[in-house]
N, CA, C and O atoms as a MOPAC input file, in Angstrom:
PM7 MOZYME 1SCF
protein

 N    239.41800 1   120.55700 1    37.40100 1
 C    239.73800 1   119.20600 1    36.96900 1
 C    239.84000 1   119.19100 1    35.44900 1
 O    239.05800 1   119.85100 1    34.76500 1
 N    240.88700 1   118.37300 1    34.87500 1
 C    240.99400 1   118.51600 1    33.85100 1
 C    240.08800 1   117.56600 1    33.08700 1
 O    239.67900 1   116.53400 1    33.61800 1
 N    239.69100 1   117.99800 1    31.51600 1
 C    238.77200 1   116.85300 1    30.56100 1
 C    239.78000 1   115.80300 1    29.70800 1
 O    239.34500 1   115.10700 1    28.79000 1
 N    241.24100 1   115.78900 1    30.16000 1
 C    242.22800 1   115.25400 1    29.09900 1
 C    241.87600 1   113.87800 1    30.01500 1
 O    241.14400 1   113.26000 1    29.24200 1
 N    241.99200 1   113.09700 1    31.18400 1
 C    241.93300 1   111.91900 1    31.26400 1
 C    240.59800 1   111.18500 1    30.61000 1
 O    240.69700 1   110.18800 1    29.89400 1
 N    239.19500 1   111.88200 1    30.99000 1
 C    237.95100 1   110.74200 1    31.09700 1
 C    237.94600 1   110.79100 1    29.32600 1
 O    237.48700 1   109.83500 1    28.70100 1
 N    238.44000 1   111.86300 1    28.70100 1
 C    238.71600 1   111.98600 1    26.60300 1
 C    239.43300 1   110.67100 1    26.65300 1
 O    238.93100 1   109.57300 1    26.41300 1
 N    240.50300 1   110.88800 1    26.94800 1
 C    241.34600 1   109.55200 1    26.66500 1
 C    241.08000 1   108.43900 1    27.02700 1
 O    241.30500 1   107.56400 1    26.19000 1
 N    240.58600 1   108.05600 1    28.19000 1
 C    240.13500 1   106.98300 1    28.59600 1
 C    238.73500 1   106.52900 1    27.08000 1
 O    238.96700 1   105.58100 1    26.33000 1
 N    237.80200 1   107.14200 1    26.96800 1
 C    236.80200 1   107.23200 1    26.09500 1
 C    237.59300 1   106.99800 1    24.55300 1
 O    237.09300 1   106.28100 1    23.68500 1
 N    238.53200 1   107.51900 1    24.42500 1
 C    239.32600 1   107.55400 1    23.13000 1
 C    239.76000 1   106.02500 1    23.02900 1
 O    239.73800 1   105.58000 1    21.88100 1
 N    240.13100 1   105.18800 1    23.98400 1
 C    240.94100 1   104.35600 1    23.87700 1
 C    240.39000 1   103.27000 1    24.14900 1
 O    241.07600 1   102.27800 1    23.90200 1
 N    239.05600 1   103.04100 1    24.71600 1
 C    237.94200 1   101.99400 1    24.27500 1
 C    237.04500 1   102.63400 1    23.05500 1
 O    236.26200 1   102.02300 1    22.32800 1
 N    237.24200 1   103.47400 1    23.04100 1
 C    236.05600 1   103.42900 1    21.37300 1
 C    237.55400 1   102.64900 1    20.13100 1
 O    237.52300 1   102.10600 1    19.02700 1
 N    238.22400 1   102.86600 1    20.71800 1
 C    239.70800 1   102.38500 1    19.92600 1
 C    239.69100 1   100.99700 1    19.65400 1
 O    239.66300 1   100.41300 1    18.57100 1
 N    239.72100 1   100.38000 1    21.30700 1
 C    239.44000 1    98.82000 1    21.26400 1
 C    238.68000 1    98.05000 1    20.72800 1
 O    238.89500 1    96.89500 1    20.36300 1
 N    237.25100 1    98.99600 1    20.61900 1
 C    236.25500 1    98.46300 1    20.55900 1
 C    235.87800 1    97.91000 1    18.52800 1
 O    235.50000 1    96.96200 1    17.83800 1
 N    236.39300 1    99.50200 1    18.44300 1
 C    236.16900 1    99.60000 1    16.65300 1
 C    237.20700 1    98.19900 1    16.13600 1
 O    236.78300 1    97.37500 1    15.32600 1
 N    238.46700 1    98.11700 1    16.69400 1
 C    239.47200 1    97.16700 1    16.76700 1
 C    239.02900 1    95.64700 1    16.35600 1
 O    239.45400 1    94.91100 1    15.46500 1
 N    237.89100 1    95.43100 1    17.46300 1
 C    237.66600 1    94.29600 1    18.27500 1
 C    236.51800 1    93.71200 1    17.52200 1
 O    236.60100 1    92.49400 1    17.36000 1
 N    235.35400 1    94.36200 1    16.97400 1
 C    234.34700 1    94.56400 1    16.16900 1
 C    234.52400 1    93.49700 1    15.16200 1
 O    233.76900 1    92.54000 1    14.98900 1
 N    235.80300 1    93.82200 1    14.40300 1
 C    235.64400 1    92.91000 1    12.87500 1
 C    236.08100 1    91.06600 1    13.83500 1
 O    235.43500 1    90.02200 1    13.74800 1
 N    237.07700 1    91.27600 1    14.46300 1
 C    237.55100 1    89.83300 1    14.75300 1
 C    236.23700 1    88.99200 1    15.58200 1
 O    236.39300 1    87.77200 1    15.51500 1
 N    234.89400 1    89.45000 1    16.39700 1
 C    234.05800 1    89.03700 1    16.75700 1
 C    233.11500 1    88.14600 1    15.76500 1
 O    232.68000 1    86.99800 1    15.86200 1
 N    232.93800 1    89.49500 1    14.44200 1
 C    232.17800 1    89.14900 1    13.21800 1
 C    232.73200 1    88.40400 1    12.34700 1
 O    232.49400 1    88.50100 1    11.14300 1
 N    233.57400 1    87.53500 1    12.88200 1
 C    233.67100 1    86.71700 1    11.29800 1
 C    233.75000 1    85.22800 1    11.53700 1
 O    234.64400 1    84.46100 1    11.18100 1
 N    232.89500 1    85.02600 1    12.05700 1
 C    232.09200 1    83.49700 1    11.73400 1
 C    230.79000 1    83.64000 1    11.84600 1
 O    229.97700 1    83.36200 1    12.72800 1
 N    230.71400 1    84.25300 1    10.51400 1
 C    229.01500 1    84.44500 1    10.24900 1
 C    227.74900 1    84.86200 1    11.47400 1
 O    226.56500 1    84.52900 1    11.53000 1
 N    228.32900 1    85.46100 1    12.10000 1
 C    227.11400 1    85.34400 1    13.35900 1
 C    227.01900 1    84.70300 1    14.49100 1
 O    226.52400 1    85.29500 1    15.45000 1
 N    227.36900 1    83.66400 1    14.59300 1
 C    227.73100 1    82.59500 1    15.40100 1
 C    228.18300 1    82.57500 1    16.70600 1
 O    229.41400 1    82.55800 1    16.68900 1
 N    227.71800 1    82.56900 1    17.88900 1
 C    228.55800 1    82.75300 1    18.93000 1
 C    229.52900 1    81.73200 1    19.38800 1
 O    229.86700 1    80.86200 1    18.58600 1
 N    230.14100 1    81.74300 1    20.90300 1
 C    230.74000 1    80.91300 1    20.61500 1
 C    229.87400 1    79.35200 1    21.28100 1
 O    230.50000 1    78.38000 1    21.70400 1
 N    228.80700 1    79.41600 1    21.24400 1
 C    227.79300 1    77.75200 1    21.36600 1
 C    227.50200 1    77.33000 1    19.90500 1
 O    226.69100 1    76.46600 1    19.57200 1
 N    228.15200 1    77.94300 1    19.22300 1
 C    227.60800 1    77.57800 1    17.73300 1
 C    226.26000 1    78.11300 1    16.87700 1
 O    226.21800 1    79.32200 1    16.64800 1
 N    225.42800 1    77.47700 1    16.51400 1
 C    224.56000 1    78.07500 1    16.20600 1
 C    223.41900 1    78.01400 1    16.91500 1
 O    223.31200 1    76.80900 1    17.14400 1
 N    222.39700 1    78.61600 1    17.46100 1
 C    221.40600 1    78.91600 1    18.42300 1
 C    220.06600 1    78.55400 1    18.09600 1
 O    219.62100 1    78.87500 1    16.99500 1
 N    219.30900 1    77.87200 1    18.98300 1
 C    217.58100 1    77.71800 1    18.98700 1
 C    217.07700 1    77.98300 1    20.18800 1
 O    217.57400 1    78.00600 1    21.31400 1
 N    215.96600 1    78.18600 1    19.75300 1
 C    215.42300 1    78.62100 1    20.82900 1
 C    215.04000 1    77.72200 1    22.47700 1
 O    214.51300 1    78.24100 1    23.46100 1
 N    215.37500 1    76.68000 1    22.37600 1
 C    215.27500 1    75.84200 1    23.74500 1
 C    216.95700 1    76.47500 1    24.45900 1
 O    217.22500 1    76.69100 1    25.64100 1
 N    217.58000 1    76.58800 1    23.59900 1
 C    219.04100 1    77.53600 1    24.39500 1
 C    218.70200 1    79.02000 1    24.60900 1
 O    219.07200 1    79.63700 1    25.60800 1
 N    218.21000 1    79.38400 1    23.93600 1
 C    218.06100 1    80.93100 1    24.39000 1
 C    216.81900 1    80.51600 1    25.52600 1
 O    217.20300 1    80.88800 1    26.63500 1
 N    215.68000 1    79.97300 1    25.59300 1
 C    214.76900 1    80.18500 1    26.38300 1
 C    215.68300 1    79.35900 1    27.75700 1
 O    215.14900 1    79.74600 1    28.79700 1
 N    216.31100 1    78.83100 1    27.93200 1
 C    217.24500 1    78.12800 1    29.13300 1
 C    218.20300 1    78.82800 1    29.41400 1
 O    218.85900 1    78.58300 1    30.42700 1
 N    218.47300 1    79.73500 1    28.68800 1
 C    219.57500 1    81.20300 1    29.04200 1
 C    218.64400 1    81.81100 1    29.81700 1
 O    218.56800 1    81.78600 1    31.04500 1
 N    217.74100 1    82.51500 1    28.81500 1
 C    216.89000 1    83.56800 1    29.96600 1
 C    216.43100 1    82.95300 1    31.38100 1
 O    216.44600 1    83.67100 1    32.38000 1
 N    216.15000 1    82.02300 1    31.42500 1
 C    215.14400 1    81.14200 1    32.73600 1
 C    216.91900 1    81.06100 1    33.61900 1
 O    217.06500 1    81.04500 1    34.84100 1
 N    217.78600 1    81.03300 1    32.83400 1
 C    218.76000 1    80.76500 1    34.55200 1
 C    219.51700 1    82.52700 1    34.73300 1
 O    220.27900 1    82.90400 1    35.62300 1
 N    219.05100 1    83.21700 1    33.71700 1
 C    219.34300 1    84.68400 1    34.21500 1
 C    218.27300 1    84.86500 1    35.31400 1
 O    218.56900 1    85.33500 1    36.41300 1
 N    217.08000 1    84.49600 1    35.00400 1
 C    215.79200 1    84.90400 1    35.67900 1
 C    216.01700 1    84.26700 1    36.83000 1
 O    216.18600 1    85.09400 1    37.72600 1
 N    216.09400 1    83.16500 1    37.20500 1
 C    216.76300 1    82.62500 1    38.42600 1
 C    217.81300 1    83.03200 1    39.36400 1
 O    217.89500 1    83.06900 1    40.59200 1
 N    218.75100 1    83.38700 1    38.18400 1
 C    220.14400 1    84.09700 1    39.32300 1
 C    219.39300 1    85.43800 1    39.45500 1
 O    219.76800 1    85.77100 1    40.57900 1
 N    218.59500 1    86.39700 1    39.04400 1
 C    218.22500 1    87.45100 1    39.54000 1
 C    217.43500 1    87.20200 1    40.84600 1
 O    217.62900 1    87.74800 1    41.93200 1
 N    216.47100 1    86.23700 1    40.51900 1
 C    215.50500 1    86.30100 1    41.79700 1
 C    216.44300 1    85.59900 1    42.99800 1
 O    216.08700 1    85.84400 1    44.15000 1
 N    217.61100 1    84.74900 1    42.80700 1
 C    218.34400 1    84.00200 1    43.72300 1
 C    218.88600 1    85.41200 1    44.51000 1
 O    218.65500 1    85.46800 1    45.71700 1
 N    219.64200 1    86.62600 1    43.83100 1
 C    220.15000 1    87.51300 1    44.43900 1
 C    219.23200 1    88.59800 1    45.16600 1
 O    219.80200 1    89.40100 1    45.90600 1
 N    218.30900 1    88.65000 1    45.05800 1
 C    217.11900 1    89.26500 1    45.59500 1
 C    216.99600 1    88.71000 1    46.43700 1
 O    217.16800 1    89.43100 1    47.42000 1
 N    216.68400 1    87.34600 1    46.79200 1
 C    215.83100 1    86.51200 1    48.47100 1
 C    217.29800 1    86.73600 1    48.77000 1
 O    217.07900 1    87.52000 1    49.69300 1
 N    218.47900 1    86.68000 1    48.73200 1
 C    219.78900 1    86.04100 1    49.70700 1
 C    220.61500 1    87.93800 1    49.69300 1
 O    221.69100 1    88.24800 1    50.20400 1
 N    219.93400 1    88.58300 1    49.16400 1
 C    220.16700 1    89.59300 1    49.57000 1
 C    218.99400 1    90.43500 1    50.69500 1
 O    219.50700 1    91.19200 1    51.51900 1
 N    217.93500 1    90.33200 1    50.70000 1
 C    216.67800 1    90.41700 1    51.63900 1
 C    217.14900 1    89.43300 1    52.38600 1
 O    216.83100 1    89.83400 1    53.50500 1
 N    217.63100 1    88.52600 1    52.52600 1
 C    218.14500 1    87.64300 1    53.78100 1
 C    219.11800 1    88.49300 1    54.61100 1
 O    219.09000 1    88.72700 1    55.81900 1
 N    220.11800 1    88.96000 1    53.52700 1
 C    221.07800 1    89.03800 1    54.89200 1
 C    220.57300 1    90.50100 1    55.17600 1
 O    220.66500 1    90.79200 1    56.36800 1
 N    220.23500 1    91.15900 1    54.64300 1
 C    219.39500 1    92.48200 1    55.23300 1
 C    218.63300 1    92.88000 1    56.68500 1
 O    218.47600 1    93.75000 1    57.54300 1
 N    218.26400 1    91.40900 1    56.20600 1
 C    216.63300 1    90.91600 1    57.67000 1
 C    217.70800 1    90.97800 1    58.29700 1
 O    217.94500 1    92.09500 1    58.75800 1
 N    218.78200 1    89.85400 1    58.57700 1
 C    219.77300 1    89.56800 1    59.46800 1
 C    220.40100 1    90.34000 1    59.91500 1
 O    220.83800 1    90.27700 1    61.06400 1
 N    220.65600 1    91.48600 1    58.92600 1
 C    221.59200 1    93.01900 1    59.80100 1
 C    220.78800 1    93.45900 1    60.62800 1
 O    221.01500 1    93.53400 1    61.83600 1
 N    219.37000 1    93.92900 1    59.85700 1
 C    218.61200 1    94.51100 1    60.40800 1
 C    218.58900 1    93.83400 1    62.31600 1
 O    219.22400 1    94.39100 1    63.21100 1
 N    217.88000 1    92.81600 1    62.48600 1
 C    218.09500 1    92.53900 1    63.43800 1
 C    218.98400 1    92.30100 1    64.15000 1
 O    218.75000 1    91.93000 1    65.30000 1
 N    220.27300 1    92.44300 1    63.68100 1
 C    221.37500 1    92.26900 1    64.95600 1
 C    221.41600 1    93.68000 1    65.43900 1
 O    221.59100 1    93.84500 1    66.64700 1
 N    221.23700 1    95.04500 1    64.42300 1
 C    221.28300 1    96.08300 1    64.77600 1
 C    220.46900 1    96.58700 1    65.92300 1
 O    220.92400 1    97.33800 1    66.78700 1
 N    218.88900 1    96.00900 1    65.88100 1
 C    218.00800 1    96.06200 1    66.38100 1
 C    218.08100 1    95.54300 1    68.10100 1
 O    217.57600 1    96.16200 1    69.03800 1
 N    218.81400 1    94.31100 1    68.18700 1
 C    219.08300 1    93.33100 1    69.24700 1
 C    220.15800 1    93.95700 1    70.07400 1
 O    220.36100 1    93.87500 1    71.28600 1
 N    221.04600 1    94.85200 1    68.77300 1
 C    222.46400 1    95.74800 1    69.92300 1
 C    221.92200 1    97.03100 1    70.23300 1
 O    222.66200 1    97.85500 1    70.77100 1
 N    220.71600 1    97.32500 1    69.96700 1
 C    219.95500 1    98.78300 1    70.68300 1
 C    219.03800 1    98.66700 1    71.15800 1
 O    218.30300 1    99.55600 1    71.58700 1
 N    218.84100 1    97.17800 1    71.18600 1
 C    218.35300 1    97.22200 1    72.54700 1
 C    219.07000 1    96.83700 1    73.60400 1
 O    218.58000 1    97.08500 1    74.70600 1
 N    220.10600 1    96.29300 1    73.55800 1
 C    221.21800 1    95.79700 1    74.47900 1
 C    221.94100 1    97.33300 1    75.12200 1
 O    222.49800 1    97.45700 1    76.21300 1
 N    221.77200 1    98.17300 1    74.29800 1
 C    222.54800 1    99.34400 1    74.76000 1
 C    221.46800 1   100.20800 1    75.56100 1
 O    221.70300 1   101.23200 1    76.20200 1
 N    220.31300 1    99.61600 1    75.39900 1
 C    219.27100 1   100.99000 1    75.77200 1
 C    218.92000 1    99.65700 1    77.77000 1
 O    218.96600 1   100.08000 1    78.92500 1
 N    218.75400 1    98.81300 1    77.50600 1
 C    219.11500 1    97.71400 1    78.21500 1
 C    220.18400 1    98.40700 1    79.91600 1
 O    219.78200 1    98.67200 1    81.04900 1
 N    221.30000 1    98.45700 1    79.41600 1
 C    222.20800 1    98.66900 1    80.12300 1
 C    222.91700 1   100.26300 1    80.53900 1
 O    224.00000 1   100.50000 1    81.07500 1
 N    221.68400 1   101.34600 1    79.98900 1
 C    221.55600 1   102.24500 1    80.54400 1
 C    220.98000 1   102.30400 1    81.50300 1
 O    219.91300 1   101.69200 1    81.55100 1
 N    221.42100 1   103.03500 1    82.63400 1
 C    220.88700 1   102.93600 1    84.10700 1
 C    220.83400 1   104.49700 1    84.56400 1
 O    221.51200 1   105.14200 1    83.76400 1
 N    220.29800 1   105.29100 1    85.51600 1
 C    220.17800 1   106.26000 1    86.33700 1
 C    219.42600 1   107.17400 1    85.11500 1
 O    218.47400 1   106.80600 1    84.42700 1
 N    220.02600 1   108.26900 1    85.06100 1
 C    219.16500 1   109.50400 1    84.18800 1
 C    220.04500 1   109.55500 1    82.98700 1
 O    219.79200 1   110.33400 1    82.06800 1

């Protein structure tokens, strides 16, 4: 396998990036909410922290739920085995 694609690929976002760098930085710092305190940053983190734990229970949900249908079709199959 050759090293000329994943170089170039690598070549051409460090490209973008160096590019992209100055036009980000020039309103003093500033994102784009303007300027920042801390009741916005602490209400950022608390709804990251939320959507993490939201994707955790509703992913353990549907898990449980595979789990048991898997569970319910082996026994359905072990069920409807008959003789030897």
């Amino acid at each position: 396998m050759s090293l000329r694609l994943p170089f170039a690929v690598c070549s051409a976002l460090l490209a973008c990036l160096l590019l992209a760098s100055p036009a980000v930085a020039g309103d003093n710092g500033e994102g784009l909410l303007g300027e920042l305190n801390d009741v916005i940053i602490t209400f950022f983190s608390l709804g990251v922290l939320v959507f993490f734990f939201l994707v955790v229970c509703l992913g353990s949900y549907i898990q449980n739920r595979l789990d048991r249908r898997k569970e319910e079709r082996k026994a359905s199959k072990l069920r409807q085995r008959t003789g030897w």
